[in-house]
C-alpha positions, -999 to 999 in steps of 0.1 A, spaced: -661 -172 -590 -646 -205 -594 -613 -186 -615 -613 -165 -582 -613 -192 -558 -584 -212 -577 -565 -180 -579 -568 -173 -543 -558 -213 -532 -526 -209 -549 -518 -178 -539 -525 -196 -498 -501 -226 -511 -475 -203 -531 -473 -185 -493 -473 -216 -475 -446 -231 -496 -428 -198 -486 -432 -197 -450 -420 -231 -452 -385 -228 -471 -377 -196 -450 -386 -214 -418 -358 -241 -433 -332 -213 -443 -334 -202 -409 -328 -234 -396 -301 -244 -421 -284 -215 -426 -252 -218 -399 -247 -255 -417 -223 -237 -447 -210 -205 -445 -207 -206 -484 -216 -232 -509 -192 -264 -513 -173 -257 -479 -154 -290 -466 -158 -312 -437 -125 -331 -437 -124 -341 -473 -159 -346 -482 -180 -314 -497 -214 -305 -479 -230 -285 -508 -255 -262 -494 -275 -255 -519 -284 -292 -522 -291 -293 -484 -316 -271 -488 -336 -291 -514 -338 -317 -487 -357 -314 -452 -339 -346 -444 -307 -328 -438 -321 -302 -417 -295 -300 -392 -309 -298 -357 -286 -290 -321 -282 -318 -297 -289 -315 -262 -265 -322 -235 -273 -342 -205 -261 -326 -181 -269 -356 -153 -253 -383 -169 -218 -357 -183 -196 -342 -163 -182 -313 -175 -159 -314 -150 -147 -347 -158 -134 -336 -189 -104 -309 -178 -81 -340 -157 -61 -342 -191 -67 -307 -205 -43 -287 -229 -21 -268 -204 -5 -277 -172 -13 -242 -154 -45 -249 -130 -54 -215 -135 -61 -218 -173 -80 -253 -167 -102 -239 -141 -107 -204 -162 -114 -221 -194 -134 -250 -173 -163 -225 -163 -162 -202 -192 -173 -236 -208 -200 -242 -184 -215 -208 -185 -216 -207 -222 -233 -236 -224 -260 -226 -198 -266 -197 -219 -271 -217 -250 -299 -234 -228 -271 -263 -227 -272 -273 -262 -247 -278 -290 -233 -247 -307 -206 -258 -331 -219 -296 -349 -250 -304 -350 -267 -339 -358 -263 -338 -396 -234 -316 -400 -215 -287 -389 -230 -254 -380 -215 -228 -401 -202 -210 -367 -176 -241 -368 -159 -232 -402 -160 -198 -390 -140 -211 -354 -118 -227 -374 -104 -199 -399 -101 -175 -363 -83 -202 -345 -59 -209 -376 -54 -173 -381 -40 -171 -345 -10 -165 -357 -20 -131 -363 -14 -128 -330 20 -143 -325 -2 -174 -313 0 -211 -329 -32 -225 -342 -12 -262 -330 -18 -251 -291 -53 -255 -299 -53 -289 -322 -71 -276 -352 -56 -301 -380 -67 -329 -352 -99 -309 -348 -107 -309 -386 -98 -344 -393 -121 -359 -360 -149 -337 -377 -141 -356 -412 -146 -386 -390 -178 -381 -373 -197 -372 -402 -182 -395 -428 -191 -427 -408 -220 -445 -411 -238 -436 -386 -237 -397 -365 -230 -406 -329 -248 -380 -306 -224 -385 -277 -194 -380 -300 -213 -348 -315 -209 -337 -274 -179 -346 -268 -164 -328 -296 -187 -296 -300 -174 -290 -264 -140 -296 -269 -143 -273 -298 -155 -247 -270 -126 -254 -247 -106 -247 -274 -121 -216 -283 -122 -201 -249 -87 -213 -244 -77 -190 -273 -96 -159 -261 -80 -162 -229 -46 -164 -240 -57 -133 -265 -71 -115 -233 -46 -124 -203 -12 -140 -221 -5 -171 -227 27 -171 -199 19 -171 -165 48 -179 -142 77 -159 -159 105 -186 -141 130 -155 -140 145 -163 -109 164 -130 -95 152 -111 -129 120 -100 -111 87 -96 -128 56 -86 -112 32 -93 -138 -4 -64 -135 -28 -85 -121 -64 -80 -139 -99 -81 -129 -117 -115 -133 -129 -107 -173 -151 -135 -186 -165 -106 -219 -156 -135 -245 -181 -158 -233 -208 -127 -234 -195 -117 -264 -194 -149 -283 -232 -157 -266 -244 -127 -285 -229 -134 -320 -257 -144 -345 -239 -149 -375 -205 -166 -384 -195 -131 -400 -194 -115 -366 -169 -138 -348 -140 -123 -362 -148 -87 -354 -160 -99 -318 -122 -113 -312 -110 -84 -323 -126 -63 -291 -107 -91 -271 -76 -80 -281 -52 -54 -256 -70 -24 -271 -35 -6 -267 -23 12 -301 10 -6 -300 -6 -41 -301 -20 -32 -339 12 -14 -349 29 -47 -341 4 -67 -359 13 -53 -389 53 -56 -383 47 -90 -375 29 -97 -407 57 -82 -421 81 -103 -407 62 -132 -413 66 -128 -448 103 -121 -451 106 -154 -427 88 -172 -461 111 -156 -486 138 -177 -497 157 -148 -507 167 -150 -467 182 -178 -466 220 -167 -470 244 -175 -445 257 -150 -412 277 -118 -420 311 -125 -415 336 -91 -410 369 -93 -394 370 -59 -384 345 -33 -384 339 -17 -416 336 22 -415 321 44 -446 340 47 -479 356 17 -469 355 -21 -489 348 -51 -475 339 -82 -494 310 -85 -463 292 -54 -482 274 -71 -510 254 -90 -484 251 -66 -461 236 -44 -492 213 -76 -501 197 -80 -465 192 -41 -456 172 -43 -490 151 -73 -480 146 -59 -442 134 -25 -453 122 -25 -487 139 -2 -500 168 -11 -527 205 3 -523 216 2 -554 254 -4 -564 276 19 -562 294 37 -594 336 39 -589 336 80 -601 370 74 -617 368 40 -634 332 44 -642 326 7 -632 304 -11 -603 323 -17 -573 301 -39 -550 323 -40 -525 321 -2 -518 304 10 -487 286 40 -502 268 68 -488 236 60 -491 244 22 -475 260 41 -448 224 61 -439 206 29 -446 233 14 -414 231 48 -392 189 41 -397 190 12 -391 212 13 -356 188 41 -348 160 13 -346 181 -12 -328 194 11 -302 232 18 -310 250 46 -321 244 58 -357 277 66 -367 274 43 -399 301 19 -382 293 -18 -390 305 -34 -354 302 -62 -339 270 -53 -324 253 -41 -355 266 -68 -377 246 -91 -344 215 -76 -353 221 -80 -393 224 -116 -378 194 -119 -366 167 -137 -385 134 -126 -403 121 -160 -381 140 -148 -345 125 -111 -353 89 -122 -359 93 -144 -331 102 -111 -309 73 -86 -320 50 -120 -309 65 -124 -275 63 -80 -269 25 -86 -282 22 -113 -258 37 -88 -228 11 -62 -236 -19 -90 -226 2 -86 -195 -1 -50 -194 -27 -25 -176 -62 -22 -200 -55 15 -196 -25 35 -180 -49 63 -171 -46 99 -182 -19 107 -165 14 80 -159 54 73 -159 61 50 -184 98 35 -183 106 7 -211 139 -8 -194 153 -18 -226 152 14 -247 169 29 -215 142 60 -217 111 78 -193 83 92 -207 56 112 -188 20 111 -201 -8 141 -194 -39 133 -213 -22 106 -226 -3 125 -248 39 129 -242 49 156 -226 84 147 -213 109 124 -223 142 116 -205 170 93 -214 176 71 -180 203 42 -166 189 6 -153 198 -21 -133 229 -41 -145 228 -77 -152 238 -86 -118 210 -63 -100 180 -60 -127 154 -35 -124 121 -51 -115 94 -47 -143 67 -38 -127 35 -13 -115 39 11 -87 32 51 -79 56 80 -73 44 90 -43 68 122 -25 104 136 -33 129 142 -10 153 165 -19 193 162 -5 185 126 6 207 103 24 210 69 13 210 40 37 233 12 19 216 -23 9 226 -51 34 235 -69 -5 260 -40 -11 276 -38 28 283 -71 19 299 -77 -15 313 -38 -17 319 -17 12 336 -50 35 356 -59 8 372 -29 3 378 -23 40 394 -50 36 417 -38 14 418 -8 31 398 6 62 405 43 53 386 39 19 355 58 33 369 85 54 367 112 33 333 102 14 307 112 38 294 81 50 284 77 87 287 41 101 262 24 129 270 -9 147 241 -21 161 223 12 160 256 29 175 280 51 154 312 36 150 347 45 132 353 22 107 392 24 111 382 6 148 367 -22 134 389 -56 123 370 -59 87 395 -90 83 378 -109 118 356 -139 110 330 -124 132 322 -94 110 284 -96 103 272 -71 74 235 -78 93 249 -60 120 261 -29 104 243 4 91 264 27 67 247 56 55 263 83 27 248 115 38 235 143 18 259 161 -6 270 163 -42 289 126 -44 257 113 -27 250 80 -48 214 89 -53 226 127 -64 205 155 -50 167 140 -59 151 114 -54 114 103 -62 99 79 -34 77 46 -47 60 25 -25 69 -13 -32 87 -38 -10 120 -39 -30 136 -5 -23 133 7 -58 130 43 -66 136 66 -94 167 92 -85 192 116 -94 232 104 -99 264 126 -89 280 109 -125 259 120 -155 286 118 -179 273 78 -177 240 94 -195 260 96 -231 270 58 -232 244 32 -256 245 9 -230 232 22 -196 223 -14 -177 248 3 -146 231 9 -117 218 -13 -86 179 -20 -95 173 17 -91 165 40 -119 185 71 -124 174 100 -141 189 127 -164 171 153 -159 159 146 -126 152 186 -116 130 190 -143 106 156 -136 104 170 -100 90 204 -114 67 186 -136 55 165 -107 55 197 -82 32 217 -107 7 218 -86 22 232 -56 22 265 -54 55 284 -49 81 253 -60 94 265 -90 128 256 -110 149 276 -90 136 267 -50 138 232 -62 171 238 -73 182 257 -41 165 224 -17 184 198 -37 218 217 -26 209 229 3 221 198 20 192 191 45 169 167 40 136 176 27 105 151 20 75 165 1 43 147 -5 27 151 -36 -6 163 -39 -11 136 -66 5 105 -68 14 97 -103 14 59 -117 48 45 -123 48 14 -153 81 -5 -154 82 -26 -185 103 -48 -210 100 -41 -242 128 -50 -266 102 -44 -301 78 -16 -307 66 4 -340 69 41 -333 52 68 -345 66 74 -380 56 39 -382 91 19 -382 95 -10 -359 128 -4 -329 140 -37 -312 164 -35 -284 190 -54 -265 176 -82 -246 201 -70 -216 183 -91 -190 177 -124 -208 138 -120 -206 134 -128 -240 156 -159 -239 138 -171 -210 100 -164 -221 109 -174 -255 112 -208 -244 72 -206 -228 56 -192 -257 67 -213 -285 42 -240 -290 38 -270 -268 41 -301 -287 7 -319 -281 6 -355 -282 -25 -377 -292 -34 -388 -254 -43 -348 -252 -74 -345 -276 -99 -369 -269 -85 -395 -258 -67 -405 -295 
């Protein structure tokens, strides 16, 4: 009996003693992710903390009467009010659902959640972010501080565990919404889609319970848009080349452009940086009569390596090295990977989803594509505004068609056109079917003195009427925003087979612009290809309101991996990239920003 009663005490304290260490695992275990993980420079060996109920790492509570949190965001890390007073009460509401105590440091140490914030934050540049914008090296080495010292102050624990949540919900809101906000284009306009009020990263990051689920949670942050992955990887890519010191060789140099079967002495390099850029080796070529390698050859197989690679950067692949594909050659692992970021950034900018059913026109690639079901069912090759008069990038829906339109003249073109050449020479228009109104009455314009100082373009009305020469051809496809921008048909489609098609006045023309309205006229019955052909020749005016409205996205994208996987980069025609570049780099932070160091 007494054997029994011994056995059956150790058994209690061999369960008590068990209860007890898992009650301490369970408090311990966010303090290392894994054993020997640094704070600073100093080790925090797990294994030995958990020896020790001493270093039983416990939250801190904040006192929410004597701190402020909204004393904290007068010197915060961006100068846009919008991102202070979005990260401001993400921050507050986080902390009232952790019942308003620390999440990231505790009293003894770290919680392992913090080494796990601090690998997602430095491995922003995954997403063409900088881990600098949010002070990680600064974060790290404050940490080292805190629990190096003699003694663990509780305030400073505060402070810093909720700057480390500022930080963090700074991040996921540049990963969610962009990082730029005002695009500063001046007449380049951009609209930017405007988004509902999304605050899922502080409910997702509420309901993480172990350090191994924070990276996955940022992931559903991210623009859940196919292309934003594909570009992921390029930039990886890129990122690597930009590391490779087998890069760094100076510009491409040609005097004159060097055509196939031709020798230049640019060809070795040009050989040695297609290599690099695609991964793929062009070997030297053999000389078939000396038996010998001439380097300075331009061989075939370079010469479908060039065509290839113009495909991808939007120029003619006729295996001509020009000026503008030796400009592109040019152009830097470091500029490239800076490129794929900024188009990443520009799909934060973008609609969550573009429905089933929607226009999609990318400015720079010069091309329309119509979605049903989300799958491409039409494509079209289009021409853009010009430098001068840029399309607008923007969101908007095709609403009606009118067939054998007229087109009433911009005030902007009255001006800088049509008076200046009646200048030259009044009977210019005579014979191009335009009808003239002055002050709402027709007038001939051989009456008027275009040469008198009085002549007020605000007070004129030209209008080209319906007809073959018609500026906006025979079609066009009626939007509703306040610019006057529209998609339309053109009387001069020979423009169509030129590379560069930044011509028009803002508008976008279309190529095929009788079979987009039979696509969009599907649904009504009895307009098939041919009455549609007859109304836009008929020569009278003819609106027709669609029975759906269609979605129309306007956007600028000069990189993009397509389907078979390759990444395209385009022209930046419109200086949007020069411009924005200058936004998203990193702002230097100085010490006065974090903390008050």
């Amino acid at each position: 009996m007494k054997l029994y009663s011994l056995h059956l005490l150790r058994i209690v304290a061999w369960s008590f003693c068990l209860v007890f260490l898992a009650a301490c695992s369970r408090n311990i275990s966010k303090i290392s992710k894994t054993p020997n993980e640094t704070v600073g420079s100093n080790s925090l060996d797990s294994a030995d903390l958990m020896l020790s109920t001493k270093w039983i790492a416990k939250s801190i509570s904040i006192d929410t009467v004597n701190f402020s949190f909204n004393s904290r965001f007068s010197t915060l890390y961006t100068n846009d009010p919008y991102y202070n007073q979005k990260v401001q009460w993400k921050v507050s509401q986080f902390y009232q659902l952790n019942e308003f105590q620390t999440y990231w440091l505790h009293d003894k140490a770290p919680d392992s959640m913090y080494y796990a914030l601090i690998a997602v934050l430095k491995n922003s540049k995954q997403h063409g972010l900088h881990a600098d914008e949010y002070n990680v090296a600064k974060i790290e080495d404050r940490v080292s501080s805190l629990y190096n010292g003699p003694a663990v102050s509780p305030s400073e624990v505060v402070d810093l565990d909720i700057y480390l949540s500022e930080m963090c919900f700074l991040f996921t809101t540049h990963l969610m919404e962009g990082k730029i906000r005002n695009l500063k284009n001046g007449k380049n306009v951009w609209r930017r889609y405007t988004k509902e009020y999304n605050v899922s990263d502080v409910e997702i990051l509420h309901e993480i319970l172990h350090p191994d689920q924070l990276e996955d949670a940022i992931i559903k942050l991210q623009p859940a848009n196919e292309q934003y992955a594909r570009l992921q990887k390029a930039l990886d890519h890129y990122r690597l080349l930009e590391n490779s010191p087998l890069l760094y060789f100076p510009n491409i140099v040609s005097g004159e452009s060097i055509k196939p079967r031709e020798k230049s002495i640019a060809i070795p390099l040009i050989r040695k940086k297609l290599s690099l850029m695609d991964l793929h080796v062009y070997a030297l070529p053999f000389d078939t009569i000396t038996g010998s390698i001439d380097s300075l050859y331009y061989d075939e197989t370079l010469v479908e390596g060039i065509r290839s690679f113009q495909t991808r950067h939007g120029l003619e692949a006729d295996g001509i090295i020009g000026d503008k594909t030796l400009r592109f050659l040019n152009q830097s692992a470091e500029y490239k990977a800076e490129i794929i970021a900024l188009n990443m950034e520009r799909l934060r900018w973008s609609p969550d989803s573009y429905g089933d059913n929607y226009v999609f026109i990318n400015v720079p690639e010069y091309k329309l594509r119509v979605f049903e079901s989300q799958k491409q069912v039409m494509e079209m090759r289009v021409i853009v505004g010009s430098v001068s008069k840029p399309t607008p990038i923007f969101t908007d829906v095709i609403k009606s068609i009118v067939f054998s339109p007229t087109w009433t003249v911009p005030v902007s073109i009255i001006r800088e056109e049509i008076i200046p050449r009646l200048k030259q020479n009044p009977e210019y228009y005579s014979d191009k079917n335009y009808s003239f109104f002055k002050n709402e009455s027709e007038t001939d314009p051989l009456q008027e003195d275009w040469n008198s100082e009085e002549i007020n373009p605000y007070h004129f009305r030209v209008v080209q009427n319906p007809g073959p020469d018609n500026s906006l051809g025979l079609v066009k496809f009626t939007m509703s925003n306040d610019m006057s921008v529209y998609l339309h048909d053109t009387p001069n489609h020979r423009l169509f087979s030129k590379d560069y098609r930044a011509l028009s006045h803002g508008c976008v023309r279309l190529n095929e612009p009788g079979r987009f309205a039979e696509y969009l006229m599907r649904d009504h019955q009895g307009w098939d290809a041919m009455r549609i052909n007859k109304k836009m020749n008929d020569g009278t005016p003819l609106t027709i309101r669609l029975k759906k409205s269609i979605p129309v996205h306007i956007e600028y994208r000069t990189a993009w991996v397509n389907d078979d996987g390759q990444i395209n980069f385009r022209e930046d025609i419109y200086g949007h990239d020069r411009v924005q570049l200058i936004q998203f780099r990193p702002v230097k932070k100085t010490s006065s920003t974090f903390l008050g160091m």
